[in-house]
C-alpha positions as CSV (number, residue, x, y, z in Angstrom):
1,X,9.9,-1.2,1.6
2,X,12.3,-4.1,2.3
3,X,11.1,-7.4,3.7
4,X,13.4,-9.8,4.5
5,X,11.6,-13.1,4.2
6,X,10.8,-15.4,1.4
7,X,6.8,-15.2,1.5
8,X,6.5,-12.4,-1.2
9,X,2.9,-10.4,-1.2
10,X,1.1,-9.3,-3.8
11,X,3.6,-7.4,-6.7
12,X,6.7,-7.8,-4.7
13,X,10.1,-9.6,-6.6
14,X,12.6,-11.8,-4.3
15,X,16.2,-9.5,-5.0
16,X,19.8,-10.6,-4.5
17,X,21.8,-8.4,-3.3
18,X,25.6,-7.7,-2.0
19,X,27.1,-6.5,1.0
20,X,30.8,-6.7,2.4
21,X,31.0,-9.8,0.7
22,X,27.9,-11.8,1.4
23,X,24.5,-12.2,-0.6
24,X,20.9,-11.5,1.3
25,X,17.6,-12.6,-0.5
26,X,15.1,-10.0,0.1
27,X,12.1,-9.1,-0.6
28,X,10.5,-6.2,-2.5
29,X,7.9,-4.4,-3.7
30,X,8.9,-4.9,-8.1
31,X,8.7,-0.6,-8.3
32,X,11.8,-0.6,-5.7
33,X,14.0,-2.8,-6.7
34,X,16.1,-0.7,-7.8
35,X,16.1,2.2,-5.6
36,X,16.9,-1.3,-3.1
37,X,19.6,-2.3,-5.3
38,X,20.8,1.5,-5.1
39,X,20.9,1.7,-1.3
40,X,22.6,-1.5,-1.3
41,X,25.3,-0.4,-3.1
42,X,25.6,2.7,-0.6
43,X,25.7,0.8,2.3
44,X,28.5,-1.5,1.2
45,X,30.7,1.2,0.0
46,X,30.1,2.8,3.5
47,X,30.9,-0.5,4.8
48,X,33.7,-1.1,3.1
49,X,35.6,2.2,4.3
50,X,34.4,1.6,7.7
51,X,36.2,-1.3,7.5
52,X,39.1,0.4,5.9
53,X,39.6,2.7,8.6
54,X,41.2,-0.4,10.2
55,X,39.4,1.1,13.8
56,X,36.6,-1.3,13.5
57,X,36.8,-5.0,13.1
58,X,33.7,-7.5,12.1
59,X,31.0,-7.3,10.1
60,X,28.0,-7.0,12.8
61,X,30.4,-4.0,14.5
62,X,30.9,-2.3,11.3
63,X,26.8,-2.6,10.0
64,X,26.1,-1.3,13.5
65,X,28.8,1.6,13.0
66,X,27.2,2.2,9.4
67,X,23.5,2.3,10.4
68,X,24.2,4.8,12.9
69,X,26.5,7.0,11.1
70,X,23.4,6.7,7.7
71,X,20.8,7.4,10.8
72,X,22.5,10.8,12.0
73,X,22.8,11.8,8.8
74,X,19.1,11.4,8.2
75,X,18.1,12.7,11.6
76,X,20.2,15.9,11.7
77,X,21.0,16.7,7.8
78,X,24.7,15.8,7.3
79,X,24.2,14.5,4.1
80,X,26.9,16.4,2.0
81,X,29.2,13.1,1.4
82,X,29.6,12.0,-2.1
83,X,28.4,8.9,-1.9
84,X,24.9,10.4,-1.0
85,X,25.1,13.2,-3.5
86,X,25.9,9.9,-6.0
87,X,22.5,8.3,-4.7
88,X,20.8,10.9,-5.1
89,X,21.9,12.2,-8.4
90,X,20.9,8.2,-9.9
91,X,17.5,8.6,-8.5
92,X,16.7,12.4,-9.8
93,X,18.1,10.5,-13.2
94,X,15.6,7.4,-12.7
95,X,12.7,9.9,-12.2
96,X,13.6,11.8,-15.0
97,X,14.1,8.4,-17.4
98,X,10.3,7.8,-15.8
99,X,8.9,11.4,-16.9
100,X,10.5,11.5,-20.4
101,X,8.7,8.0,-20.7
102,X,5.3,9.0,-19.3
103,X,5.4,12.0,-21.5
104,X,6.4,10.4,-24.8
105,X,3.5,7.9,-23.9
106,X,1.3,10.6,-24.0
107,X,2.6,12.2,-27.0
108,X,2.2,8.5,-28.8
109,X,-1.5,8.6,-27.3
110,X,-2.3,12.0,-28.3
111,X,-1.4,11.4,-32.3
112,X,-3.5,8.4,-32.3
């Protein structure tokens, strides 16, 4: 997972990443960065139509509106939107970039 100090264990990369405007430095373990770089992207879009909406003003009110609107999705399956649908879609394509490379590293291996 995510760790948001500067003392980075054992295989984990400090990342830079964006929301509404303002860099974070976080930690991570190097094989999520960019499923991390991913869900930051996600929130900050949903931040950025929270804050659209024009209902909600500063940034701590509109993270808190965010978590809990990504948290009931989570909890109780509501998880039709399109940014989601956009999430997931990149990650069934990062998995599938992994397996085509794991198998033509075994074809490679197999001809030697």
């Amino acid at each position: 997972m995510v760790d948001d100090n500067s003392s980075n264990s054992e295989n984990s990369t400090s990342v830079n990443i964006h929301i509404m405007g303002n860099e974070y430095h976080v930690a991570s373990p190097e094989s999520e960065v960019e499923n991390l770089e991913i869900a930051a992207r996600a929130l900050d879009k949903r931040m950025k139509e929270i804050k659209q909406g024009g209902k909600i003003v500063g940034l701590e009110r509109i993270a808190v509106m965010a978590a809990l609107n990504l948290s009931y999705e989570l909890m109780f399956g509501d998880s039709t939107s399109a940014e989601e649908t956009d999430v997931i879609n990149q990650r069934i394509q990062m998995i599938q970039e992994k397996i085509d490379t794991a198998l033509a590293s075994t074809a490679q291996t197999e001809l030697i």
